[in-house]
PyMOL CGO cylinders between C-alpha atoms (Angstrom):
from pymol import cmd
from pymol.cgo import CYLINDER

trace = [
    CYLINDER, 5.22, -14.93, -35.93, 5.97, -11.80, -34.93, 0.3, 1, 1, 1, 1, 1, 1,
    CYLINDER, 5.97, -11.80, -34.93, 2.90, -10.10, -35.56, 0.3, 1, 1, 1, 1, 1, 1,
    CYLINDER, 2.90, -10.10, -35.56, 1.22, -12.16, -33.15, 0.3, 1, 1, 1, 1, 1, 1,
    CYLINDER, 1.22, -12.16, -33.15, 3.57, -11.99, -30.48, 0.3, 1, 1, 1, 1, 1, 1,
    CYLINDER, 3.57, -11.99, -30.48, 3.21, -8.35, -30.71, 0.3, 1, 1, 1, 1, 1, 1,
    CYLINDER, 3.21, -8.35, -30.71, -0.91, -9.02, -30.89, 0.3, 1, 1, 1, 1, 1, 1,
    CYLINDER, -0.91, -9.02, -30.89, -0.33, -11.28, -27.73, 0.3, 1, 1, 1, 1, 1, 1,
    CYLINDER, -0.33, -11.28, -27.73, 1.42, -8.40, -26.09, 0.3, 1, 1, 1, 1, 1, 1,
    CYLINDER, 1.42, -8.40, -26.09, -1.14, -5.87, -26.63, 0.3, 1, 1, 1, 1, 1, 1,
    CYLINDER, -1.14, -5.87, -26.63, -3.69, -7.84, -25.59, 0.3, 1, 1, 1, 1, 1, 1,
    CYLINDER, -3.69, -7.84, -25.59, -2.03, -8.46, -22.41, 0.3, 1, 1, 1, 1, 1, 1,
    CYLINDER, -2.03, -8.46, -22.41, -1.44, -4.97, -21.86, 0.3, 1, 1, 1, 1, 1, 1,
    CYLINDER, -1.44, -4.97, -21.86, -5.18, -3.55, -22.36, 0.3, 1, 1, 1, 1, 1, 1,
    CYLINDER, -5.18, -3.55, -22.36, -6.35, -6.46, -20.35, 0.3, 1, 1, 1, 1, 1, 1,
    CYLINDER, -6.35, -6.46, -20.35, -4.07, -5.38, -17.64, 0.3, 1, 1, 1, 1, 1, 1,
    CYLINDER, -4.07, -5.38, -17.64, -5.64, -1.47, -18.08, 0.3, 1, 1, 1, 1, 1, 1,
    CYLINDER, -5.64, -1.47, -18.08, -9.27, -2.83, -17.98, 0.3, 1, 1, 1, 1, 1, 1,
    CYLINDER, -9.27, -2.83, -17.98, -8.39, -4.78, -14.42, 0.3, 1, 1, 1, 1, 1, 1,
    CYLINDER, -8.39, -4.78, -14.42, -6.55, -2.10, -12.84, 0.3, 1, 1, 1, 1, 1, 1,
    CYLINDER, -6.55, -2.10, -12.84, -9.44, 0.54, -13.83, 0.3, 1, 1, 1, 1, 1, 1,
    CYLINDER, -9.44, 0.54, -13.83, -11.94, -2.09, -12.70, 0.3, 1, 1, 1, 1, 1, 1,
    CYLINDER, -11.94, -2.09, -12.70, -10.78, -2.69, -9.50, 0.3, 1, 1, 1, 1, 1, 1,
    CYLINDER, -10.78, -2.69, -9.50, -9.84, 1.19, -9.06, 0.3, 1, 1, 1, 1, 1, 1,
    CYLINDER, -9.84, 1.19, -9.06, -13.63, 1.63, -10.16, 0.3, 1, 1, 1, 1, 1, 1,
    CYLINDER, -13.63, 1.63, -10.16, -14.51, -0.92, -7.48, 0.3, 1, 1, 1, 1, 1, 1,
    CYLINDER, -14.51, -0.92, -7.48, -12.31, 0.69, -4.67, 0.3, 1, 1, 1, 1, 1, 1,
    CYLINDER, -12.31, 0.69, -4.67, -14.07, 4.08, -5.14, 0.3, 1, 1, 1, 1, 1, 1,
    CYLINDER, -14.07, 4.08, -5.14, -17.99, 2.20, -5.04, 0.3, 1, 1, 1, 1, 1, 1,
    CYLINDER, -17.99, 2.20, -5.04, -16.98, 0.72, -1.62, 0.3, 1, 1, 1, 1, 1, 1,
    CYLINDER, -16.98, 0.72, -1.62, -15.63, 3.35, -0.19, 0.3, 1, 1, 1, 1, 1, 1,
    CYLINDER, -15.63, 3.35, -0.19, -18.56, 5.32, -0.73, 0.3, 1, 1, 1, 1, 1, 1,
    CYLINDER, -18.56, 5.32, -0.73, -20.66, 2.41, 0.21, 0.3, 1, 1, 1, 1, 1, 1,
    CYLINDER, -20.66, 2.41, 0.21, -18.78, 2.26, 3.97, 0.3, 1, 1, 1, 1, 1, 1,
    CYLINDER, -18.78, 2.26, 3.97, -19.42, 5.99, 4.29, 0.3, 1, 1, 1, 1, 1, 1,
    CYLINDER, -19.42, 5.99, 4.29, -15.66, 6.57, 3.02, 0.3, 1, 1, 1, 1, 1, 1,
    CYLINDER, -15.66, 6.57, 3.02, -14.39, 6.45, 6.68, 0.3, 1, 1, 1, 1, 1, 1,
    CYLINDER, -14.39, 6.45, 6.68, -15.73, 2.96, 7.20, 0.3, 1, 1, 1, 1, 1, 1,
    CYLINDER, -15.73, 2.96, 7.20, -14.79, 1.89, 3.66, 0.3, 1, 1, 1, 1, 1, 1,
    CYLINDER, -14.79, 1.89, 3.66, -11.59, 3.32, 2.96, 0.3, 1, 1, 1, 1, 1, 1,
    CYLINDER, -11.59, 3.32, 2.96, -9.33, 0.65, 4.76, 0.3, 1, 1, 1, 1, 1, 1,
    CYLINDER, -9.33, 0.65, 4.76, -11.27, -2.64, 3.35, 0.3, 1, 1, 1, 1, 1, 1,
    CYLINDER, -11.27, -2.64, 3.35, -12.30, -1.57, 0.14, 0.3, 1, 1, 1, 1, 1, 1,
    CYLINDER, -12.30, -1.57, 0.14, -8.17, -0.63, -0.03, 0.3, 1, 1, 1, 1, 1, 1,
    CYLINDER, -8.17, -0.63, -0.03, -7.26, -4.08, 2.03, 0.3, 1, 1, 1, 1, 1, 1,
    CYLINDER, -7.26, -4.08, 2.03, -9.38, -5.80, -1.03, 0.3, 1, 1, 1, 1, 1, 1,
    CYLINDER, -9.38, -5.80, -1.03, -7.77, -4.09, -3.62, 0.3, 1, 1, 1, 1, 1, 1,
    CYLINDER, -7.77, -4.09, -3.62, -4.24, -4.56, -2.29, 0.3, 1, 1, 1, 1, 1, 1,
    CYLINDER, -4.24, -4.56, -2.29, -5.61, -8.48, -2.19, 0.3, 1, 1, 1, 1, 1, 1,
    CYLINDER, -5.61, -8.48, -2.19, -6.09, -8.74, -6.02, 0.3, 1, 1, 1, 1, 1, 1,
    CYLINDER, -6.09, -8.74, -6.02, -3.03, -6.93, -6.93, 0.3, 1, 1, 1, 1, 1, 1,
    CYLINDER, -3.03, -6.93, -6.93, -1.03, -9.36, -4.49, 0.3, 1, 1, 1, 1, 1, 1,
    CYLINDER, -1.03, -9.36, -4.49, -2.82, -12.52, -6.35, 0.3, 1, 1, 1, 1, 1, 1,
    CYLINDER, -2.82, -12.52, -6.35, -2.20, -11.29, -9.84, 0.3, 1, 1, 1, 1, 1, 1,
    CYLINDER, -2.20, -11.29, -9.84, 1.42, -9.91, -8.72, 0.3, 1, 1, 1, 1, 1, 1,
    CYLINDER, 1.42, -9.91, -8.72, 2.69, -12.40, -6.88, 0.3, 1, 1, 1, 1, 1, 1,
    CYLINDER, 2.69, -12.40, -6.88, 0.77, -15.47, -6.88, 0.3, 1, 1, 1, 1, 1, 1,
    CYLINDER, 0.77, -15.47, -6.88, -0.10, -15.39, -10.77, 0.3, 1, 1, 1, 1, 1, 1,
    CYLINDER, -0.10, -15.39, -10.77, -3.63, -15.48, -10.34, 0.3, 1, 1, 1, 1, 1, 1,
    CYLINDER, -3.63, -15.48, -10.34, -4.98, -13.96, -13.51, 0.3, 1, 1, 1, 1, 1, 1,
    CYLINDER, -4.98, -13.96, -13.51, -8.34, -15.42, -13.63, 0.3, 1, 1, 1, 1, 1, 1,
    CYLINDER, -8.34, -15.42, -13.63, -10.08, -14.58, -10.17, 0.3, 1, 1, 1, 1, 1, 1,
    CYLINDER, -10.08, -14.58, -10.17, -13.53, -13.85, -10.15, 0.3, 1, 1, 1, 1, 1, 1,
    CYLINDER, -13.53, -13.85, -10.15, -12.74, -10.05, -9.40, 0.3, 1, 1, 1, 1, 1, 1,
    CYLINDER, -12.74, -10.05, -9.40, -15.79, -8.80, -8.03, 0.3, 1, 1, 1, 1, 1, 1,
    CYLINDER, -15.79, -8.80, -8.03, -16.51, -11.47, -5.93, 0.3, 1, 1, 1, 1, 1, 1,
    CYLINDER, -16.51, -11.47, -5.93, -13.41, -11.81, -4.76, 0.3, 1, 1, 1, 1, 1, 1,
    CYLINDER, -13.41, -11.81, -4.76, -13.43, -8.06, -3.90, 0.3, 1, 1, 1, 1, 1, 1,
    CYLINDER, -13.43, -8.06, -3.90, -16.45, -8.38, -1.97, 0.3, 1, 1, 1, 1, 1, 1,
    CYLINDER, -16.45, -8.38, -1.97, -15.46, -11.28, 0.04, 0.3, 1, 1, 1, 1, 1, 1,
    CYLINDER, -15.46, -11.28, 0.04, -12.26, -9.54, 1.17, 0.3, 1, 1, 1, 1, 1, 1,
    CYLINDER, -12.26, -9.54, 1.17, -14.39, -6.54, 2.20, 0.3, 1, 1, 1, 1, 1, 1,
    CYLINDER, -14.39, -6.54, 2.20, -16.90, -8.26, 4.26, 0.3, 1, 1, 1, 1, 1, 1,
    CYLINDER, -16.90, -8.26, 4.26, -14.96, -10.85, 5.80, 0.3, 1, 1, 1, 1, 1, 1,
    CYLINDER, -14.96, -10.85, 5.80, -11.77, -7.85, 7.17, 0.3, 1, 1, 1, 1, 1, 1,
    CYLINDER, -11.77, -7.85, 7.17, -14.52, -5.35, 7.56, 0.3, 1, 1, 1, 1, 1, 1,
    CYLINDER, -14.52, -5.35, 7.56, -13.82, -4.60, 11.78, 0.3, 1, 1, 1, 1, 1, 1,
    CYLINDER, -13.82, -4.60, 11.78, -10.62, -6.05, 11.66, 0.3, 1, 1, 1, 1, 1, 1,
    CYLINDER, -10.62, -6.05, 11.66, -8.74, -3.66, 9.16, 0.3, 1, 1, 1, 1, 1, 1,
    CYLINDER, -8.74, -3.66, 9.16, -11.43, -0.59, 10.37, 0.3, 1, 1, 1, 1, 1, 1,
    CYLINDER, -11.43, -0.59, 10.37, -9.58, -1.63, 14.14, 0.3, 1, 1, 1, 1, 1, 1,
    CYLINDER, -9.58, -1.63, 14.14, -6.21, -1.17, 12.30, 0.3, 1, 1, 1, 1, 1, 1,
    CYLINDER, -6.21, -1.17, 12.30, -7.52, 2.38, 10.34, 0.3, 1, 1, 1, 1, 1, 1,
    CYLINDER, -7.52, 2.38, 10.34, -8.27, 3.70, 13.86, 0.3, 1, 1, 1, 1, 1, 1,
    CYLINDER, -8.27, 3.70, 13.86, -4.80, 2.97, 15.09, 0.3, 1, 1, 1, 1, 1, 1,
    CYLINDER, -4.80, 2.97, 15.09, -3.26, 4.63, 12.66, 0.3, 1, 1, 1, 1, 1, 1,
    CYLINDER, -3.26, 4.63, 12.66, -5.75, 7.98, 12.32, 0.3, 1, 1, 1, 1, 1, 1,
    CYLINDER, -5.75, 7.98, 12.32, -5.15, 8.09, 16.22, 0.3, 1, 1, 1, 1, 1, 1,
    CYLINDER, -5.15, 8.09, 16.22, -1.27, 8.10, 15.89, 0.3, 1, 1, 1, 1, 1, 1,
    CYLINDER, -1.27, 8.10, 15.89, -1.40, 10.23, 12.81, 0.3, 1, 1, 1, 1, 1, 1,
    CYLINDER, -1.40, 10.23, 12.81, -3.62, 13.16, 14.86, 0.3, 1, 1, 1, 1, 1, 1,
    CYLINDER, -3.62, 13.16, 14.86, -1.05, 12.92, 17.53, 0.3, 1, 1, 1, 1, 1, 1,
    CYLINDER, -1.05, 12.92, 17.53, 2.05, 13.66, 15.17, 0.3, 1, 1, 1, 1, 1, 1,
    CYLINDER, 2.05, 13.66, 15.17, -0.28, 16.76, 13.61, 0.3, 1, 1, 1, 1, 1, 1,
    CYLINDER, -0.28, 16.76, 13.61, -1.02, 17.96, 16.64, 0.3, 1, 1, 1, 1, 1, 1,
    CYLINDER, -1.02, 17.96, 16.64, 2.26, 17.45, 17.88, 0.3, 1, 1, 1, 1, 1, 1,
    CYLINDER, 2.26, 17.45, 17.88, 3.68, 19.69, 14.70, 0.3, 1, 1, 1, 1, 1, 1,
    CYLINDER, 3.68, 19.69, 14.70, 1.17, 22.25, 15.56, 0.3, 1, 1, 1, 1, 1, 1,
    CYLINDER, 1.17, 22.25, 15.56, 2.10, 22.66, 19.09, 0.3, 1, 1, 1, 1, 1, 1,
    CYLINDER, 2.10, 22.66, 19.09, 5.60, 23.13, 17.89, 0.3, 1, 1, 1, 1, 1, 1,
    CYLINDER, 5.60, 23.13, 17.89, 5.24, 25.26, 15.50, 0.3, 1, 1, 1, 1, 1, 1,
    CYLINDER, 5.24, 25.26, 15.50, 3.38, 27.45, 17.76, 0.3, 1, 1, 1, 1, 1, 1,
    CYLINDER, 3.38, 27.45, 17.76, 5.78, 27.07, 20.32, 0.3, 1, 1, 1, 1, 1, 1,
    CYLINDER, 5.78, 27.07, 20.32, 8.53, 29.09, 18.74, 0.3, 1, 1, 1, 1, 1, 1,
    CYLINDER, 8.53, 29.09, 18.74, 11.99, 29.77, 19.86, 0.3, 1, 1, 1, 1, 1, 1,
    CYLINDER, 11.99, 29.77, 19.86, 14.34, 27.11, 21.34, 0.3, 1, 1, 1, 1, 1, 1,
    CYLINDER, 14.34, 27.11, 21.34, 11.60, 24.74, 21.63, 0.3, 1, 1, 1, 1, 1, 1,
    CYLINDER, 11.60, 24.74, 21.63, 10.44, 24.29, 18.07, 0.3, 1, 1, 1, 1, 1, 1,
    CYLINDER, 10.44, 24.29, 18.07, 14.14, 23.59, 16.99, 0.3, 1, 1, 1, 1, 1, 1,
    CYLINDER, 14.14, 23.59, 16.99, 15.01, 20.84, 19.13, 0.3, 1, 1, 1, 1, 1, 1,
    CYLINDER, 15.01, 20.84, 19.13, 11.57, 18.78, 18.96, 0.3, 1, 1, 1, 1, 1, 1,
    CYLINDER, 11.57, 18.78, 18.96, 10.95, 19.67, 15.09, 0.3, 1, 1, 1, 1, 1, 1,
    CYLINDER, 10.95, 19.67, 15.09, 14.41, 17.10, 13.94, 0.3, 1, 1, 1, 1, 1, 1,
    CYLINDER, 14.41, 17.10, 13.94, 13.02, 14.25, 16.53, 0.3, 1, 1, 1, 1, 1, 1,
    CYLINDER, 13.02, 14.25, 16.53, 9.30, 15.23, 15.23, 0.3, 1, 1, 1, 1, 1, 1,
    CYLINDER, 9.30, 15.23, 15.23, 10.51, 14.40, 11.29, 0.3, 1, 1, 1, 1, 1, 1,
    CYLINDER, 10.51, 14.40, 11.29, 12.54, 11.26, 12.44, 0.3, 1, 1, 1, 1, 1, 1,
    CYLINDER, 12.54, 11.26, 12.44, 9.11, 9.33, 13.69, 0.3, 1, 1, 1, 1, 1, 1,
    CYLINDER, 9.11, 9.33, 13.69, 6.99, 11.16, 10.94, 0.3, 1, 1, 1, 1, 1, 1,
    CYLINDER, 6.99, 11.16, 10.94, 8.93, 9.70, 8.50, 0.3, 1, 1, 1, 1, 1, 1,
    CYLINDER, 8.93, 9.70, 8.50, 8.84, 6.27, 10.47, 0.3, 1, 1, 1, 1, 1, 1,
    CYLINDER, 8.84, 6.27, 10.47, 4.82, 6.54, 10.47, 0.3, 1, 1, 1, 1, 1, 1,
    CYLINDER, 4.82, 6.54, 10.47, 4.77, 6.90, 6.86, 0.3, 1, 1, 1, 1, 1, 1,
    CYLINDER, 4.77, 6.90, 6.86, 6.95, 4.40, 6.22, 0.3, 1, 1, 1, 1, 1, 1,
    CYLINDER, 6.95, 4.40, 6.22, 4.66, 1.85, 8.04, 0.3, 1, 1, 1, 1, 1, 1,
    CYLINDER, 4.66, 1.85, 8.04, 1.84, 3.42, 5.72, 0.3, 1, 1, 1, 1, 1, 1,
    CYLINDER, 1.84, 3.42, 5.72, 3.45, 2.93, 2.74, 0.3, 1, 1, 1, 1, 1, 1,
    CYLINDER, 3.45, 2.93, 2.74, 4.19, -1.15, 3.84, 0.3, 1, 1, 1, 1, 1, 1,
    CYLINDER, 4.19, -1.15, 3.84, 0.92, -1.66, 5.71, 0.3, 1, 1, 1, 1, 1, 1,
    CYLINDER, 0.92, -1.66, 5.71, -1.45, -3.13, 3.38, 0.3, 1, 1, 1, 1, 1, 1,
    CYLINDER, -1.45, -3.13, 3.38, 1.08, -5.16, 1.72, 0.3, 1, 1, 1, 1, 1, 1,
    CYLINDER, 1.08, -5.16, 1.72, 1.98, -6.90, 4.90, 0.3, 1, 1, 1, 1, 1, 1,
    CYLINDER, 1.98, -6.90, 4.90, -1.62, -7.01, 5.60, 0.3, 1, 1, 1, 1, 1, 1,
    CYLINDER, -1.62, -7.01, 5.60, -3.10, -8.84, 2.25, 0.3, 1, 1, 1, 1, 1, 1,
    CYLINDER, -3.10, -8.84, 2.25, 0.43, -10.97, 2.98, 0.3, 1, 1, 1, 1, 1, 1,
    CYLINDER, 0.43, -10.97, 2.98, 0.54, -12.14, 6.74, 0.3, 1, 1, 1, 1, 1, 1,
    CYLINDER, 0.54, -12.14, 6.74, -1.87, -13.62, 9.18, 0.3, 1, 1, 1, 1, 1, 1,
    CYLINDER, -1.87, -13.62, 9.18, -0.85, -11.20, 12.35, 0.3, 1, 1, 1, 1, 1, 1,
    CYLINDER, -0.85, -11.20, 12.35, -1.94, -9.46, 15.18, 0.3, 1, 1, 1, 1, 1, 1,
    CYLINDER, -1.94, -9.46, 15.18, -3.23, -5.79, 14.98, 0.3, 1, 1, 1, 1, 1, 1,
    CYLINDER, -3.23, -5.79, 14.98, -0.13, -4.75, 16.18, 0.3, 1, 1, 1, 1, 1, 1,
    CYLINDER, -0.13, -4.75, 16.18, 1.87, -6.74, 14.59, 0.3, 1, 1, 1, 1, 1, 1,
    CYLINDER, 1.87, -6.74, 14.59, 0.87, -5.50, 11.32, 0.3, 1, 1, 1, 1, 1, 1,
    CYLINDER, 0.87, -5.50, 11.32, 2.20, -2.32, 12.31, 0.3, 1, 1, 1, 1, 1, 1,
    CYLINDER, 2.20, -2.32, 12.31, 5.80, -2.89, 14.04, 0.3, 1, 1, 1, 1, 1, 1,
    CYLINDER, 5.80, -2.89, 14.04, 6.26, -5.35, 10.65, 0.3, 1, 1, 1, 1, 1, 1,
    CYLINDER, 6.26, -5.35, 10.65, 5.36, -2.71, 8.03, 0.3, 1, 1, 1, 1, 1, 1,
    CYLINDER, 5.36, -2.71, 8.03, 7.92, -1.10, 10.01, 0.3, 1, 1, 1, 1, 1, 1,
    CYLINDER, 7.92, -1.10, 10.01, 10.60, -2.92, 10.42, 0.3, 1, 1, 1, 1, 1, 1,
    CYLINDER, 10.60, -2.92, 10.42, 10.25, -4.73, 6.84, 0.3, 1, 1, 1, 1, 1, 1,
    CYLINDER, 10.25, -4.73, 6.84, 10.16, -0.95, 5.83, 0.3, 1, 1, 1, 1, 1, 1,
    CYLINDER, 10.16, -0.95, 5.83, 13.39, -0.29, 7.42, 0.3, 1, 1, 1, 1, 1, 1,
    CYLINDER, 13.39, -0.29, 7.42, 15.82, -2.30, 7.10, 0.3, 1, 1, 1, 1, 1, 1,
    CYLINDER, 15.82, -2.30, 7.10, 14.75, -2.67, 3.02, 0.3, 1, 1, 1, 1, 1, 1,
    CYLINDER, 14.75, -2.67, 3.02, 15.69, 1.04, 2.77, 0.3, 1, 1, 1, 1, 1, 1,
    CYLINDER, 15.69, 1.04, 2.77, 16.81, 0.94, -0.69, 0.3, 1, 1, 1, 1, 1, 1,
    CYLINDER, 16.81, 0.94, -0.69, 13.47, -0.74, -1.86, 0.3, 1, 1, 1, 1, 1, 1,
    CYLINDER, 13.47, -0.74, -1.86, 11.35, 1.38, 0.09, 0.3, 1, 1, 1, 1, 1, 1,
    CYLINDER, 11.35, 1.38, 0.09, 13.55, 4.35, -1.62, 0.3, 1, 1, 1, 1, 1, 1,
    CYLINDER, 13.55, 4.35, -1.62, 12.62, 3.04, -5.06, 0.3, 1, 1, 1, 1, 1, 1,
    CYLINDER, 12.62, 3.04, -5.06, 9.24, 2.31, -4.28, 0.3, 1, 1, 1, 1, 1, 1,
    CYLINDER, 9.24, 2.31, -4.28, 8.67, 6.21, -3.29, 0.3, 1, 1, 1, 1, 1, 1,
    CYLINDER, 8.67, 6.21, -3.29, 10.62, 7.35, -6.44, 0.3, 1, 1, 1, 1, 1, 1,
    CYLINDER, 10.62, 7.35, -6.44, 7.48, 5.52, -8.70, 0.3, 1, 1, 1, 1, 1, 1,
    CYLINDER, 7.48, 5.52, -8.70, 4.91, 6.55, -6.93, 0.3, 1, 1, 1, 1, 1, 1,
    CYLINDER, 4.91, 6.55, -6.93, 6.75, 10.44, -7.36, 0.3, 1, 1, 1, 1, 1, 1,
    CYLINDER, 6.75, 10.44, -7.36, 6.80, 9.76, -10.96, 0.3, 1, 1, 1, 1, 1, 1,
    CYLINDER, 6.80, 9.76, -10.96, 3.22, 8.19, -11.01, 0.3, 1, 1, 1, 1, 1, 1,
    CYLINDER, 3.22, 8.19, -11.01, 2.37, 11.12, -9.31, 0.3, 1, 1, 1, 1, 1, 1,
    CYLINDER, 2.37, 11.12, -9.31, 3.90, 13.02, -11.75, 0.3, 1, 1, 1, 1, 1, 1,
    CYLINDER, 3.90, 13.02, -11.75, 2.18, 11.52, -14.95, 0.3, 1, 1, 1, 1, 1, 1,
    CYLINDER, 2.18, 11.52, -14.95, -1.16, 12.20, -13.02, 0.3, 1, 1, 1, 1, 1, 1,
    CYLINDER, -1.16, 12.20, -13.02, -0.41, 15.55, -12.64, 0.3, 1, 1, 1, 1, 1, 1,
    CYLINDER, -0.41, 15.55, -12.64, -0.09, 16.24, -16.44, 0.3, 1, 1, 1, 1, 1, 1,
    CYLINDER, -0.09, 16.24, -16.44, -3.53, 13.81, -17.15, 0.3, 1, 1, 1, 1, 1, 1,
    CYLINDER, -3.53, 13.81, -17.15, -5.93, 14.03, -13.98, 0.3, 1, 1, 1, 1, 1, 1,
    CYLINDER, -5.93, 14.03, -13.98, -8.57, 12.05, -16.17, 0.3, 1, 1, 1, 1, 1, 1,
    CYLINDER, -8.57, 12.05, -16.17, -7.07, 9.00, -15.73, 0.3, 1, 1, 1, 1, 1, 1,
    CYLINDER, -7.07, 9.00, -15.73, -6.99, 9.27, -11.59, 0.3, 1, 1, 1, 1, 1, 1,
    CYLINDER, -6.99, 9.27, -11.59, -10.69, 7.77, -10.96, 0.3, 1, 1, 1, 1, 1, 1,
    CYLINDER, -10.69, 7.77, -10.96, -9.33, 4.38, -13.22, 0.3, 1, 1, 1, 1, 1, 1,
    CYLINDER, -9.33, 4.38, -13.22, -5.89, 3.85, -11.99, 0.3, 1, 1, 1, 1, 1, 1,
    CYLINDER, -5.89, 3.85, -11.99, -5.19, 6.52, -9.55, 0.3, 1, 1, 1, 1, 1, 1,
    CYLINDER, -5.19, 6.52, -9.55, -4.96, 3.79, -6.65, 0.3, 1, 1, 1, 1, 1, 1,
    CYLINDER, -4.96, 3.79, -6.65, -4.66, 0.45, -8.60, 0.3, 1, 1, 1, 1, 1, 1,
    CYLINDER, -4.66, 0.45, -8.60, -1.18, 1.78, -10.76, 0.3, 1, 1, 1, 1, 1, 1,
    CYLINDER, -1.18, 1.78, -10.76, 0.39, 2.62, -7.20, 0.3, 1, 1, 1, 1, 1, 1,
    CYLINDER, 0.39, 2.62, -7.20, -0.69, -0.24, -5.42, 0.3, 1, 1, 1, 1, 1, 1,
    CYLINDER, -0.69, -0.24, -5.42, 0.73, -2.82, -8.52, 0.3, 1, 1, 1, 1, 1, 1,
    CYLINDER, 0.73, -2.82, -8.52, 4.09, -0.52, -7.81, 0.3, 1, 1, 1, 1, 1, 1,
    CYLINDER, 4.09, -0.52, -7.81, 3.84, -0.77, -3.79, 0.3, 1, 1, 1, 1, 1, 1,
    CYLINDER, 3.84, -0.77, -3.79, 3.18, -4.75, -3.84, 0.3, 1, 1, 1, 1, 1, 1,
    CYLINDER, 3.18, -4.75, -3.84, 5.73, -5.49, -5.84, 0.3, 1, 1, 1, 1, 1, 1,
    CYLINDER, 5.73, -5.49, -5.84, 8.41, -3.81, -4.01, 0.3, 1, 1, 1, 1, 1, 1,
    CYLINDER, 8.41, -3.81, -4.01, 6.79, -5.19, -0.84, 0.3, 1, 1, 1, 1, 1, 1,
    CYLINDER, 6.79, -5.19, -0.84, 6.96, -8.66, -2.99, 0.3, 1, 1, 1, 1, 1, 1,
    CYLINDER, 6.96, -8.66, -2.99, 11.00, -7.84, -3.22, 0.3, 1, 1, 1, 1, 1, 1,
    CYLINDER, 11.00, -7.84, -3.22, 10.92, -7.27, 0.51, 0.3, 1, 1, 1, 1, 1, 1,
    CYLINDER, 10.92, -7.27, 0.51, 9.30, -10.44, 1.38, 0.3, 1, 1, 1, 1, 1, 1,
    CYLINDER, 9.30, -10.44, 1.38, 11.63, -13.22, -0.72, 0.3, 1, 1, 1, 1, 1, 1,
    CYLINDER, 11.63, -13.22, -0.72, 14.82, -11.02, 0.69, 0.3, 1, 1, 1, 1, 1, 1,
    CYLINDER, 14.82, -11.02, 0.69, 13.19, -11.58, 4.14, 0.3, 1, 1, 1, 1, 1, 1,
    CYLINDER, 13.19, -11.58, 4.14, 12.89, -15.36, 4.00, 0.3, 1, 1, 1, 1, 1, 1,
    CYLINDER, 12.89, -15.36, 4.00, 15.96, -16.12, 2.17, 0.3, 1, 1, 1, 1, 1, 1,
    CYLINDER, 15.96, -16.12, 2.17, 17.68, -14.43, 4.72, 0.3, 1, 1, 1, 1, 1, 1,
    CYLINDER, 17.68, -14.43, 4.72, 15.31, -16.50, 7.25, 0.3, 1, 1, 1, 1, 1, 1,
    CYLINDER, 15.31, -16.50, 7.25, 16.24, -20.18, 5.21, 0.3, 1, 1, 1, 1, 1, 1,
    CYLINDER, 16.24, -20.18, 5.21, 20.12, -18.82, 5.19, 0.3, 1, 1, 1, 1, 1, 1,
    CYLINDER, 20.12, -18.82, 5.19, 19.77, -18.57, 8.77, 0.3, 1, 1, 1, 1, 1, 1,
    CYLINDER, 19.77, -18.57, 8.77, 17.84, -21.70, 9.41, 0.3, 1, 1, 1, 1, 1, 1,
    CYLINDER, 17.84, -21.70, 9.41, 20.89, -23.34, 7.12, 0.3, 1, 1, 1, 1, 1, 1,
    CYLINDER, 20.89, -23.34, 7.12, 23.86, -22.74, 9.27, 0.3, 1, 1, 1, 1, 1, 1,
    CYLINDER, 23.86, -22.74, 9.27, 21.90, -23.55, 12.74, 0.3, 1, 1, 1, 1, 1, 1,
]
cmd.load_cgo(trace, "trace")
């Protein structure tokens, strides 16, 4: 008996390493095949998609490939809008930082606290923005002010959620083999399920609220 629950367990385990380097594989061919600058955000948007069905919604059977595929054609433009928000609001804070930095004196230490305070805001709405993406049915910018705000005020999550990826991070660092097969897929699984705590705090809070009204 216990042999095969350990036999079950492996199993599970190397079937969850062939789907994460599969759809890490997949990431990297459709990126390339947008051009990587028209490809990063929904061959990313697609793989954030999967991970959310086999993370939260327990769908362990999906046709992967086509289900990849479908994701990337049908939020093509949409998501690409969304990528150009964010490279256009990421160029401002770097060339924000280099004018300060340049600036010297005075002025480079009062605008360089205020400068950290929204970068740290902007990648805090990165790190939640496919998650709330592959999650919600929103407007552009709603997608942003909710990766945000769900971001925010889920500090302590958001906290834990950077201290994986660190150590993910780290255990790439000391095997850089293994980064074309899970280098996105490993974080991703880490990201949605934080964002996945986020979510059911968010509407129990909502249905708690809803109770007493």
């Amino acid at each position: 008996m216990q042999n095969n629950m350990a036999f079950g367990k492996l199993y599970i385990g190397c079937e969850w390493i062939m789907k994460l380097a599969y759809i890490n594989l997949l990431w990297i061919f459709f990126t390339i095949g947008g051009l990587f600058v028209f490809g990063v955000m929904p061959a990313t948007v697609s793989l954030f998609s999967i991970v959310r069905k086999w993370v939260v919604n327990k769908e362990g059977d999906l046709p992967i490939f086509h289900t990849f595929f479908q994701i990337y054609k049908n939020e093509f433009f949409k998501v690409n809008k969304l990528g150009g928000i964010l490279v256009i609001f990421g160029l401002f804070l770097y060339y924000d930082y280099q004018f300060i930095t340049s600036a010297g004196g005075m002025l480079q230490y009062t605008l360089t606290i205020p400068l950290l305070i929204i970068t740290s805001f902007y990648f805090i709405t990165l790190l939640y923005i496919f998650p709330v993406y592959v999650h919600f049915d929103q407007k552009v910018f709603q997608y942003v002010k909710n990766s945000f705000y769900i971001g925010l005020i889920n500090i302590d999550i958001t906290i834990l959620i950077l201290i994986l990826i660190g150590l993910i991070g780290y255990f790439f660092s000391a095997i850089p083999g293994l980064i074309p097969f899970f280098g996105l897929s490993l974080i991703a699984v880490v990201i949605m399920w934080g964002a996945a705590l986020n979510f059911r705090r968010i509407e129990k809070k909502q249905q708690h609220l809803s109770s007493q009204k």
